[in-house]
Backbone as CSV, one residue per row, in Angstrom:
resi,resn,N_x,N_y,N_z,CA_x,CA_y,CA_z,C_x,C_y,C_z
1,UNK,26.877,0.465,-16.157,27.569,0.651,-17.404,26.745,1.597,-18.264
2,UNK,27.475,2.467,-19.322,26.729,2.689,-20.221,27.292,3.284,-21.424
3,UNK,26.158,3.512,-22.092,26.952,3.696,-23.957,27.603,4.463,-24.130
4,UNK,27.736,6.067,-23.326,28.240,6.782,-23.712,27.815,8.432,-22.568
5,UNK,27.960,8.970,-22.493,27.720,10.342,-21.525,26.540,10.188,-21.851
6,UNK,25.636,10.249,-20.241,24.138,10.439,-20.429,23.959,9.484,-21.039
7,UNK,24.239,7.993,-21.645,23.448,7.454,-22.618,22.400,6.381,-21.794
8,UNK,22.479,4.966,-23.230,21.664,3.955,-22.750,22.476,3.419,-21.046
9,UNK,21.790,3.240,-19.968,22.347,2.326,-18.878,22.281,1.308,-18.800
10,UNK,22.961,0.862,-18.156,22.810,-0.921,-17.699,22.829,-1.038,-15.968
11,UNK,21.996,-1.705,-15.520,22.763,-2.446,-13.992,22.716,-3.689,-14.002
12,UNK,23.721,-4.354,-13.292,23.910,-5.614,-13.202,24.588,-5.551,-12.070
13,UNK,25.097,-7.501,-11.294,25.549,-7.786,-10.642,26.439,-8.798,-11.003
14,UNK,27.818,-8.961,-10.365,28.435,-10.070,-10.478,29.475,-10.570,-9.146
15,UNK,30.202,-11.304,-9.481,31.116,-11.690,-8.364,32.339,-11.825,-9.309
16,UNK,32.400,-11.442,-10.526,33.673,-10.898,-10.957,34.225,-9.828,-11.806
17,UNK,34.005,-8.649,-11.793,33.569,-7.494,-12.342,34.543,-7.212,-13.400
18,UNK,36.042,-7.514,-12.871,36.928,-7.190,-14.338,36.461,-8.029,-15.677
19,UNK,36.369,-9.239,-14.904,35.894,-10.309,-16.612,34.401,-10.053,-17.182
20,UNK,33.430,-9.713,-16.213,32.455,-9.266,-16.796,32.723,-8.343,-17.554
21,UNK,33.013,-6.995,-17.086,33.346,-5.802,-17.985,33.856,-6.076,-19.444
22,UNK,35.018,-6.990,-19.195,35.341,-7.358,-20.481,34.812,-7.865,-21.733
23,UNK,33.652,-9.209,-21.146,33.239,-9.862,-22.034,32.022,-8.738,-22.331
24,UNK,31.391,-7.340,-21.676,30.339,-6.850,-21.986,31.359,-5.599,-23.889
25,UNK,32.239,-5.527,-23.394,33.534,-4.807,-24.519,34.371,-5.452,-25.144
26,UNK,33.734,-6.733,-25.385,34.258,-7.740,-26.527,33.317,-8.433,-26.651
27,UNK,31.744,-7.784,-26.579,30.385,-8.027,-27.399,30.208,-9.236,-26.864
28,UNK,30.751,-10.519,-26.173,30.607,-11.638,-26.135,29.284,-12.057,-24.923
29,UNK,29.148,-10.988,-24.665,27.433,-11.539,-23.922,26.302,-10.596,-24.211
30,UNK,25.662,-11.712,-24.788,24.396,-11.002,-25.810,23.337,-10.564,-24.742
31,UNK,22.554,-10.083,-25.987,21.652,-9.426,-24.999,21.482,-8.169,-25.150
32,UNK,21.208,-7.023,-24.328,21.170,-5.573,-23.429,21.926,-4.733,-24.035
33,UNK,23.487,-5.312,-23.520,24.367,-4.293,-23.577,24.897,-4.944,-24.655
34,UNK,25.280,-5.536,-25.459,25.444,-6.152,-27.075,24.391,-4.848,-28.332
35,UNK,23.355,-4.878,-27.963,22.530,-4.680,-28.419,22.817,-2.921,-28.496
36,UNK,22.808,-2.666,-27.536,22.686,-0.979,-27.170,24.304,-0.518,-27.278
37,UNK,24.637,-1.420,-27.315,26.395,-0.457,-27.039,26.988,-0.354,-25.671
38,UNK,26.456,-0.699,-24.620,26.565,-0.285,-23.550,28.084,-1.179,-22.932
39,UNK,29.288,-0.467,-22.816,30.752,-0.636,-22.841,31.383,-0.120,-21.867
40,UNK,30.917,0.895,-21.257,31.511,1.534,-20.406,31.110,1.702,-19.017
41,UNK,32.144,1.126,-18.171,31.952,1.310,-17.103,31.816,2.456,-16.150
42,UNK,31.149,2.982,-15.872,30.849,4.373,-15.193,30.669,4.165,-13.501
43,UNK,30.526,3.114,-13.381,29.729,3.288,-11.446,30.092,1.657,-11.464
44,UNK,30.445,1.654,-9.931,30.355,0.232,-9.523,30.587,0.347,-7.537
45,UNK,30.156,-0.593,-7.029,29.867,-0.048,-5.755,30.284,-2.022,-5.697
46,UNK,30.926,-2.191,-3.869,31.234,-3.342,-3.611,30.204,-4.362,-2.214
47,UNK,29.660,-4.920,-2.148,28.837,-5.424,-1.180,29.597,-6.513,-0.668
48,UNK,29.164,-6.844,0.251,29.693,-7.604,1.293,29.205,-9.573,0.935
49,UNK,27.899,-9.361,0.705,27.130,-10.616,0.078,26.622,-10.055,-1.173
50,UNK,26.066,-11.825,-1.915,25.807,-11.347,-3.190,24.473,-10.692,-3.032
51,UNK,23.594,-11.867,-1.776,22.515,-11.010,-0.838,22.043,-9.993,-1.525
52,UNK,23.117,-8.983,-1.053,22.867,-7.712,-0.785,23.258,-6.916,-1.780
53,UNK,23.619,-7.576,-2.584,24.268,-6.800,-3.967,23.208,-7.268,-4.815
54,UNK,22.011,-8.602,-5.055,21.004,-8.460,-5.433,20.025,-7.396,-5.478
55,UNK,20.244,-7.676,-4.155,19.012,-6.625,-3.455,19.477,-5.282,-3.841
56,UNK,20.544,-4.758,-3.941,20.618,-3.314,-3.962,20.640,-3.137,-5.751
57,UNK,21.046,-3.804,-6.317,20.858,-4.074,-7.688,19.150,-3.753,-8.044
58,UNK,18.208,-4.551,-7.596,16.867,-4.494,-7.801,16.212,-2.884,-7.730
59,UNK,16.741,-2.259,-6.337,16.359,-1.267,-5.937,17.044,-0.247,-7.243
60,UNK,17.919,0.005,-7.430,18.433,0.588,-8.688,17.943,0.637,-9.533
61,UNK,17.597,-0.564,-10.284,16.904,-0.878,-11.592,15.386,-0.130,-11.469
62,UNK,14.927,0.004,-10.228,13.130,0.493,-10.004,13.534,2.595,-9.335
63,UNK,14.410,2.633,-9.506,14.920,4.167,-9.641,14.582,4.812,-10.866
64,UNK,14.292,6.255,-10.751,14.341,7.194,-11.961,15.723,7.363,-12.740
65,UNK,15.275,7.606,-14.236,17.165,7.516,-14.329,17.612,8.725,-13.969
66,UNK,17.101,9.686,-13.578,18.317,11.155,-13.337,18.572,10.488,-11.465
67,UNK,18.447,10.238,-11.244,18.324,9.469,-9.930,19.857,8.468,-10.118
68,UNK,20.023,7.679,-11.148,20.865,7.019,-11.512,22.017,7.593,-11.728
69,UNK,21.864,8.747,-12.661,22.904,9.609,-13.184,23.639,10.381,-11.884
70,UNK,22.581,10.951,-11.169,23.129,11.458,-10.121,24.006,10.236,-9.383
71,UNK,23.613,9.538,-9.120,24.573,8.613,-8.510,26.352,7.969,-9.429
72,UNK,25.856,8.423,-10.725,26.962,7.723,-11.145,27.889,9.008,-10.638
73,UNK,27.266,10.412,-10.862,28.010,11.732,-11.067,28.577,11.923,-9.726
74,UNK,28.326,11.384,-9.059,28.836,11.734,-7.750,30.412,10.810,-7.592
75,UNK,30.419,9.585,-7.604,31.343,9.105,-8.416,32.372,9.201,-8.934
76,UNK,31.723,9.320,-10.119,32.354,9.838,-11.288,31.979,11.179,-12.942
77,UNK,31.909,12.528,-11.820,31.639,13.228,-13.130,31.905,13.275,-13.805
78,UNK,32.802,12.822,-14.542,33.619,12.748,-15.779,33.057,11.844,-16.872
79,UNK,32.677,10.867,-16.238,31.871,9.934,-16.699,33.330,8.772,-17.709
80,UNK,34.253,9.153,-17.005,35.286,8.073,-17.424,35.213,6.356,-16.952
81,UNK,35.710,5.924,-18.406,35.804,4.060,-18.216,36.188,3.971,-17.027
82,UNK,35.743,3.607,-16.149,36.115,2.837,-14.477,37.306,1.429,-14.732
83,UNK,37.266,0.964,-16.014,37.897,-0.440,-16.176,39.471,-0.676,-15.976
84,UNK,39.914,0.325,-15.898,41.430,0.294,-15.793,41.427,0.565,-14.540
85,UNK,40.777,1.589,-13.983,40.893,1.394,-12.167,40.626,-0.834,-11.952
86,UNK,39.451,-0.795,-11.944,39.581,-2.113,-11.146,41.056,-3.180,-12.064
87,UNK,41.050,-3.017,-13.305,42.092,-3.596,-13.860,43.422,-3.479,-12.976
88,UNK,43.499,-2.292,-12.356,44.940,-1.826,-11.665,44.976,-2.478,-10.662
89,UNK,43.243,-2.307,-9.683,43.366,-3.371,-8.949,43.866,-4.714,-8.678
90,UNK,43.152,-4.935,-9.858,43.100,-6.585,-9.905,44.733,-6.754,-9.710
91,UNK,45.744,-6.129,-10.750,47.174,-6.089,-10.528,48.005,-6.489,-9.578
92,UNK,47.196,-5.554,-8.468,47.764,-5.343,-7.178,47.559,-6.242,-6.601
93,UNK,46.485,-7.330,-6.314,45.946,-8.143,-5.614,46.715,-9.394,-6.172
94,UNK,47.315,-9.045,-7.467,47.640,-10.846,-7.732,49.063,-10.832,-7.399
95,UNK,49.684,-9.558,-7.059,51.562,-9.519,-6.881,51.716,-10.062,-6.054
């Protein structure tokens, strides 16, 4: 996630990414991204276990940030909210 083009980042992990997103853009989990602004979803990648979505989480966080950026940019250069994609998802999955 992050505040804004180029801005503050965030990484995290979850096992439910639309409601996370949400509660991080309706301020309701303090902390980090409360604090910094950080609202926007830019990058999100899907793992198989949480395992491994720890683990690849950790490795991220101990990255350079143009290292980061590059990864979001590949992605997503645009650096557009990701939240309505998985939102659309989610859509699809509950019809």
């Amino acid at each position: 996630m992050a505040s804004r083009y180029r801005g503050t980042l965030y990484v995290g992990v979850t096992s439910g990414l639309y409601d996370r997103v949400c509660a991080h853009k309706n301020g309701t989990t303090p902390g980090f991204t409360s604090e910094y602004k950080v609202h926007t979803l830019v990058w999100y990648e899907h793992r198989q276990t949480m395992e491994s979505a720890i683990l690849r989480e950790k490795r991220i966080k101990e990255w350079k940030r143009n290292w980061k950026i590059e990864l979001i940019e590949k992605m997503n250069p645009g650096w557009r909210d990701l939240h309505d994609e998985i939102d659309a998802l989610a859509t699809l999955v509950e019809d």
